[in-house]
N, C-alpha and C positions, 0 to 999 in steps of 0.2 A: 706730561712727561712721566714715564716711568719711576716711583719711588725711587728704585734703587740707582735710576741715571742720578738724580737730583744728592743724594748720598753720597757720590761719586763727584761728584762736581765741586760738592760744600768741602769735602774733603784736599781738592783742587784747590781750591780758594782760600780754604785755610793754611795748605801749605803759603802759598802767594803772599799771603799778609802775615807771617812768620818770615818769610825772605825779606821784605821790605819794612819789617819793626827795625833793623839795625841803622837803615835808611834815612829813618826818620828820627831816631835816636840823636843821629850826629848831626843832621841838617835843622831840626828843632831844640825849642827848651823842651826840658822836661816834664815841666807842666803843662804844653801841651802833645809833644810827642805820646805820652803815657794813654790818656784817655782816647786822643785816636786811634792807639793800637789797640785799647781796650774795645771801642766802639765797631771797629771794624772785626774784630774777631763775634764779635758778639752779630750783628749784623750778617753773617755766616750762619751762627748758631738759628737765626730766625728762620730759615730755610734748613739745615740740615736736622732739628729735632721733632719738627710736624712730621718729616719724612720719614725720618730712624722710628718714629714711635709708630706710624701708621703701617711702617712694614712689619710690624711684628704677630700683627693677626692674620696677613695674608702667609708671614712664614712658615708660625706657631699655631697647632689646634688650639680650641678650649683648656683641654687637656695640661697641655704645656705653655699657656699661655703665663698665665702667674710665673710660675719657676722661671718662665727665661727672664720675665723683668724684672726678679730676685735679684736672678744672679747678675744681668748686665748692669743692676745698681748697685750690686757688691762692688763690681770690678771696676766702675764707671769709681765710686767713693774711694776705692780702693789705692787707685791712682791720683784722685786729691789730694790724700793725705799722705803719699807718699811726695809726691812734688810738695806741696805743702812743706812738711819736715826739713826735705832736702833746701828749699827754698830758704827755708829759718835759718839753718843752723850754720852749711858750709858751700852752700852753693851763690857765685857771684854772677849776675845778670848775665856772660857772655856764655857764661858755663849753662844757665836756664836756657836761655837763646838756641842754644845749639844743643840742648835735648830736646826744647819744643819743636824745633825742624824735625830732630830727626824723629818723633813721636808723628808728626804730622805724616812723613813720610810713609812710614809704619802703618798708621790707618788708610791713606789711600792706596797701598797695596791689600787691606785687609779687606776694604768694603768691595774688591773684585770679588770674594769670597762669597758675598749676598747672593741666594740664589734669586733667579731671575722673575719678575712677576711682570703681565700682562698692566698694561696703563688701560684705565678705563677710559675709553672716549668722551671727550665732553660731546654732549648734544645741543649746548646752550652756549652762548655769551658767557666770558669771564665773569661781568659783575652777576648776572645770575645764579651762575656756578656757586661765588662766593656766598650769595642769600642762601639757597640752597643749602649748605653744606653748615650756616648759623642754624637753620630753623632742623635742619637735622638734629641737630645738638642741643635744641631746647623742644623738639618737641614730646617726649615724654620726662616728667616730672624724675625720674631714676634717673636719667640722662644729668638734668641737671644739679640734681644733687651732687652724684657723683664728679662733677667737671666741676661745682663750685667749692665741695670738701678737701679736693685735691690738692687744687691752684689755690686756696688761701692756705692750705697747710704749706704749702713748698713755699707761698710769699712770706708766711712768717719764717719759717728756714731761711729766708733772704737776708731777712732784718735780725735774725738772733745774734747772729757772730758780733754784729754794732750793740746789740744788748749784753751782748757776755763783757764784750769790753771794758763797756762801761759801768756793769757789774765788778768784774773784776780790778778796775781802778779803783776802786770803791770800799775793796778789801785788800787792806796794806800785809797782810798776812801770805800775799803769792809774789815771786820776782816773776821777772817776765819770760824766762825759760817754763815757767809752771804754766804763765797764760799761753803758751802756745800750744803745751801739753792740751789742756783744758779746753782751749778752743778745737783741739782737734777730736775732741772723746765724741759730741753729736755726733759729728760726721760717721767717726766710727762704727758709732750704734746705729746709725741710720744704715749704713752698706751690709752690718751683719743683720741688721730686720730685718731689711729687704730680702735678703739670702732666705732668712727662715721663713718670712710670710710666703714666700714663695712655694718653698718644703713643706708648709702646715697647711696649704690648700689642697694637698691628695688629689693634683691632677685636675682640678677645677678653680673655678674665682668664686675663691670664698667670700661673700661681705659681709659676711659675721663677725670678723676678724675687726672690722673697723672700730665697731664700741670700744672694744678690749685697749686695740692703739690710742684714740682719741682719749680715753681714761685715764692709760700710763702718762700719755702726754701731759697731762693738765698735774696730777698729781706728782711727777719726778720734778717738772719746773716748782712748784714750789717748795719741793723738799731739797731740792740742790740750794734755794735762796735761804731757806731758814733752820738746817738743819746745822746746829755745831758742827765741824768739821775738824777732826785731827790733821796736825800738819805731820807730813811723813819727808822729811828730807834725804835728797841720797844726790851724789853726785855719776855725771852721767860724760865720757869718756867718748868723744866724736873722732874717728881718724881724719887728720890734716887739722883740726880744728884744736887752738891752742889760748888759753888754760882749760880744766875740766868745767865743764859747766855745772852745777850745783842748783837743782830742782826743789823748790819748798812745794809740795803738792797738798791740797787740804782732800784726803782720800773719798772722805763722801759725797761731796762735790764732784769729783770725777767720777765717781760711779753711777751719781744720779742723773748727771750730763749725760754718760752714756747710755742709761737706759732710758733717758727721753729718746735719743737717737732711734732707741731697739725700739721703745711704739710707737714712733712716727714711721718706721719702715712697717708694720704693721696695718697704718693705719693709709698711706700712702698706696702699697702695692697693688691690697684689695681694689682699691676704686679704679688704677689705672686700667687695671686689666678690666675689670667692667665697663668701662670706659668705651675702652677700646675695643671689645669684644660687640659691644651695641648699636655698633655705630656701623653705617650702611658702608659697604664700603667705596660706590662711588663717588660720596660725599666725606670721607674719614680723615681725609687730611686736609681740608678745610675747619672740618670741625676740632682737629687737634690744634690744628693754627688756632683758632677763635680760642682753646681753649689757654693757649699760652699767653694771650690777649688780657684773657679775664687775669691770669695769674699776674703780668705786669701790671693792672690795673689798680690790683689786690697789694701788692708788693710798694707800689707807689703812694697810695691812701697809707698803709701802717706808716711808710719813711716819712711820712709829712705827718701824722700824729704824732710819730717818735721826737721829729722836729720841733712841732709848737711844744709839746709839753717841757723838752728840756729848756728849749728856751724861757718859757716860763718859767721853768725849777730857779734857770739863770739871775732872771730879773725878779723872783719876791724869795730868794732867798732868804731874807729874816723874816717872813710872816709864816709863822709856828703854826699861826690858829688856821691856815690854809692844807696842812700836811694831811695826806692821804695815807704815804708809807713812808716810813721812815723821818728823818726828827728834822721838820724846817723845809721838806722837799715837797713840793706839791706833786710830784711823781718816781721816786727813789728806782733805782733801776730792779732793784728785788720785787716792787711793785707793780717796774711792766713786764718784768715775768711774769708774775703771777695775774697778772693782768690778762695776756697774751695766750697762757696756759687755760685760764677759765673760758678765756673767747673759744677758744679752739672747742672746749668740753662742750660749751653753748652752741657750736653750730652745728657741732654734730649732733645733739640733743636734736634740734629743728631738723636737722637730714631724716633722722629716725623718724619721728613726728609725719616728713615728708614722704618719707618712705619707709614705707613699716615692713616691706621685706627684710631690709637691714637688719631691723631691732630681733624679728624670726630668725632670722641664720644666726645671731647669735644668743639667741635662745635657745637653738637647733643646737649650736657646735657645745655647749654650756653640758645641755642635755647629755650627748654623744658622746662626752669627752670624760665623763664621771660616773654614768648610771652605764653607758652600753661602751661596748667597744666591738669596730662594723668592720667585719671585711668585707667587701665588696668586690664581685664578680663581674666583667658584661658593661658595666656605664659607658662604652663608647657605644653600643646597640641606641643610647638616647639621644635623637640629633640634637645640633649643636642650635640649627636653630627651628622654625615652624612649627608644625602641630603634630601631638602624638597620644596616641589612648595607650596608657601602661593598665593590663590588667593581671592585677596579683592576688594571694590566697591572702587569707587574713588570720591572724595570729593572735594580737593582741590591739588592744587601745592606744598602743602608741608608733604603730606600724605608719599612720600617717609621717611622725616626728622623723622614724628610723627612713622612710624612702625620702624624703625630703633632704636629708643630708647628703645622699648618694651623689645630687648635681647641685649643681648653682641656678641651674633654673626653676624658676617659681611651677610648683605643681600644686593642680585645684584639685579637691573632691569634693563629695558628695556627703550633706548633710538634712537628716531629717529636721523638718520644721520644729515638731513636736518638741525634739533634743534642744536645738537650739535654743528655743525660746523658751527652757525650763530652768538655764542656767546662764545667770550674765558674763560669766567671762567665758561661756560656749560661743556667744553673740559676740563678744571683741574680738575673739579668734577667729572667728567665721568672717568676720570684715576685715581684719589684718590681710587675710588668707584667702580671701574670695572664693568660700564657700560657693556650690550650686545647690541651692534650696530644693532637696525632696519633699514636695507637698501630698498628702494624702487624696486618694480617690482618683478615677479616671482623666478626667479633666489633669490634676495635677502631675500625673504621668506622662501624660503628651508634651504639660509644659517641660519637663523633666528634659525630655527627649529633645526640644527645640533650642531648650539652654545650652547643654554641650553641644548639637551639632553648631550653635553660634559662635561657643568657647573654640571650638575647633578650626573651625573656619578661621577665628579672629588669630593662628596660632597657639594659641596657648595647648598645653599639655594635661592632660586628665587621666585621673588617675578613679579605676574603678573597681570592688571588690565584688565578684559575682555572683561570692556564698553569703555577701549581704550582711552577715555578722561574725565574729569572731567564734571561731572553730571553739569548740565545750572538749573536745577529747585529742586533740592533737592532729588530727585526721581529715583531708581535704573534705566539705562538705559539697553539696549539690549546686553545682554555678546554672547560675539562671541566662536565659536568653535577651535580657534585657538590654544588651551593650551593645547589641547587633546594631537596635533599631537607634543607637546614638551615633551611628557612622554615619556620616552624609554622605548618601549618594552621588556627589558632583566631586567624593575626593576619594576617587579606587586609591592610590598609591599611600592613601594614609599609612604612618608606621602605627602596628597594634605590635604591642612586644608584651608577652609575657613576663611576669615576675616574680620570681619565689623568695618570700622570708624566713629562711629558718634559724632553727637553734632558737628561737623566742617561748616557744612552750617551755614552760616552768618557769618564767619570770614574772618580776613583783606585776605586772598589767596581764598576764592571763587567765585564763580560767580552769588554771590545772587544777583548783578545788572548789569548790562549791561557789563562792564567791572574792571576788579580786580584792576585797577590800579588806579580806580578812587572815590575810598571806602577810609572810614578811618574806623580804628577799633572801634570793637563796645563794648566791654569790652579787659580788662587784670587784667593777664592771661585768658585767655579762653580758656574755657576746652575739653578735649577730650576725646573722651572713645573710646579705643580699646578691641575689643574682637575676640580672636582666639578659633573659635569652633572643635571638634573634629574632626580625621581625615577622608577624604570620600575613597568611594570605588574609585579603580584603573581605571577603565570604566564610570565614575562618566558623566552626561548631562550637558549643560553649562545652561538647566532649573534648572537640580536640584541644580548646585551651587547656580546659582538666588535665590530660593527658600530656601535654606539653611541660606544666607545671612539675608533675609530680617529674618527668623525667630531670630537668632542672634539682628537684632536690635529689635524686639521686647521683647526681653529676657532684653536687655539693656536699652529698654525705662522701664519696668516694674520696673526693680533693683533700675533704679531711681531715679521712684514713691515712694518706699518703702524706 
């Protein structure tokens, strides 16, 4: 079935089990009317979120992939904690009831709105389909990273609200108007990361971004547990709602909740969109399903740790000499915060480890964000997916760093053996980065040649400089023929795209004086403009690259002017 039928139905269905909660309300108790309406809403949701997330990269380019699942987990949060509130403070079950209807309503009038996408035909049997669409999802090592850093981040989002709680009981210093406050700040900060990771990818999926979230993460939980916190009282004025209700809030506590929220939507949004962006798409919503699989998986294993250990805190509450955190508790709840917070820092540590593009992009955005500042020209000229030879003028030593941040996809070059093997953190970057080994002499030239035309073949994108070193006077130097004979002949329609770096002469990595080492810089940030110009013909001269090039920075000195 088409995504968007399947969107359209859950939405269907969800209305239906909003009509008949009231149903079952009056004709059952409410211990168990409750969980079946919960169970059966939820049961909906297992069909309507593989679907709603898989349509988003058949709707969304690269481009605007990230930003739209900023902002639909802005407005998705957004509306939690508004129902949420509304639910606290002044709103009575029939009055909830009859905004869920008419909310439901509302969305299956909205998801007519989806534009329409082609259903891919299966070719195979269901349960095939379904293997298929697992071994999608694990078979490159990034794939899984990303689908296991996610779905255990969102599982422990599951299990925090039952840790703040019981945090929060724990500090007699909040009435319970403040713990709803307080339960609702994640939330909060998770809807506005989202928003901004969305905004701070420039149009691509950034996953550099994710150390940075995973980091906040780990460090906000334990500073929300152990930080003194001023109590700030104020009373707080509900219409229909009678007497005022009177808020003890400890402010750093709610600030620090919140900004776990803001790096967990950080660390959340990168991955989804990668995620999603990788994944085949006639296998994509299978493998989003598997990936909701792993996340309940995830979410059920914490709820049953969370389970044994308090039961034990229960049962050796007077053995002292057992205490982990805090005085008599074999597991104090500021403990499995902090507990929880370090897990989270530890897997993403092993994702990195796993995947060392990650640890790059945010070495890259580190880089990018302090020493240069890039505007960028043309990044839709770089397909979204296959193989592509970008060849560009060369500027400085860091011109790899600077084209690298331009996309989210991984680009290789080209490194001399000699180089490499003279300096050991040249040799961890060259294997982070999957270097193609320039080796010296004939022999080593044809391997040259067979490596990229492999790299290419295999996809991957190559990035190649044809003046060979870094320009001495500002000034395009002599591009060599060499790049020709790295096209494979069995792929005319290859993209070769030009690419010009400028504004880089006079920076701390060029060679505007004698030697680079012996400059200091001359502003910061300072800036860079990259510009990737259309793609050239298959047969393309390394004049007319030349020539292509310089028009490109003329294009960029003009822009500006203006």
């Amino acid at each position: 079935l088409p995504k968007r039928f399947v969107v359209v139905l859950s939405s269907i269905a969800h209305f239906l089990v909003i009509c008949l909660a009231p149903l079952l309300f009056r004709l059952l108790p409410e211990i168990f009317a409750c969980p079946l309406v919960l169970g059966l809403i939820f049961t909906v949701q297992t069909f309507f979120i593989p679907a709603f997330y898989a349509l988003r990269p058949e709707i969304f380019t690269e481009d605007e992939l990230s930003r739209a699942n900023g902002t639909l987990n802005f407005w998705q949060f957004a509306g939690l904690i508004v129902g949420g509130v509304a639910a606290a403070f002044f709103c009575s079950t029939g009055v909830m009831l009859m905004t869920c209807l008419v909310l439901s309503v509302l969305s299956f009038v909205i998801s007519f709105r989806i534009h329409f996408t082609i259903a891919v035909k299966a070719k195979i049997p269901f349960a095939r389909e379904f293997v298929a669409g697992i071994r999608d999802m694990f078979r490159k090592p990034s794939l899984i990273a990303a689908c296991i850093g996610e779905n255990f981040f969102l599982a422990i989002g599951t299990i925090l609200p039952l840790l703040l709680v019981l945090f929060l009981l724990e500090n007699n210093s909040t009435n319970p108007a403040a713990r709803v406050v307080l339960l609702a700040m994640p939330i909060i900060g998770f809807g506005v990361g989202s928003y901004m990771a969305g905004r701070l990818s420039s149009r691509k999926i950034e996953p550099g971004l994710v150390p940075f979230g995973a980091l906040g993460v780990a460090v906000m939980l334990v500073l929300s547990c152990y930080v003194k916190a001023h109590i700030f009282t104020f009373n707080l004025s509900v219409p229909g709602l009678d007497p005022v209700v009177e808020i003890s809030l400890p402010v750093e506590t709610a600030v620090f909740l919140f900004l776990t929220g803001l790096c967990g939507g950080h660390f959340v949004i990168p991955l989804r969109a990668y995620f999603q962006q990788r994944l085949k798409r006639e296998t994509r919503g299978v493998a989003l399903a598997g990936g909701q699989v792993v996340k309940f998986l995830f979410a059920v294993l914490l709820a049953f740790c969370l389970f044994y250990v308090q039961a034990g805190t229960l049962r050796a509450n007077a053995a002292a000499d057992l205490a982990f955190f805090g005085n008599g508790d074999i597991l104090s709840a500021e403990g499995l915060l902090t507990t929880f917070g370090l897990i989270t820092f530890i897997v993403t540590l092993l994702t990195m480890w796993a995947l060392p593009d990650f640890a790059l992009r945010f070495f890259i955005i580190s880089i990018g964000s302090t020493i240069y500042k890039l505007h960028i020209t043309g990044a839709e000229n770089i397909p979204e997916r296959g193989p592509a030879l970008l060849l560009s003028n060369h500027v400085s030593f860091v011109d790899n760093i600077l084209l690298c941040a331009c996309t989210s996809r991984r680009i290789r070059f080209l490194m001399e053996e000699e180089m490499m093997q003279a300096h050991w953190y040249l040799r961890l970057l060259a294997r982070l980065t999957r270097f193609i080994t320039v080796r010296s002499g004939r022999k080593g030239m044809m391997q040259l040649f067979d490596d990229v035309q492999n790299a290419l073949r295999a996809g991957d994108i190559i990035c190649v400089y044809p003046e060979g070193l870094p320009t001495r006077n500002s000034v395009l130097g002599e591009f060599k023929s060499g790049f020709r004979r790295m096209i494979p002949e069995d792929m005319p329609d290859l993209p070769v795209i030009p690419v010009h770096i400028g504004d880089m002469w006079g920076s701390r990595f060029s060679y505007q004086q004698t030697y680079a080492k012996h400059k200091l810089p001359l502003r910061a940030p300072h800036t860079a403009r990259i510009t990737f110009g259309e793609k050239l013909p298959h047969d393309v001269t390394p004049f007319q690259v030349r020539h292509r090039i310089t028009e490109l920075a003329a294009d960029t000195a003009i822009n500006n002017v203006r």
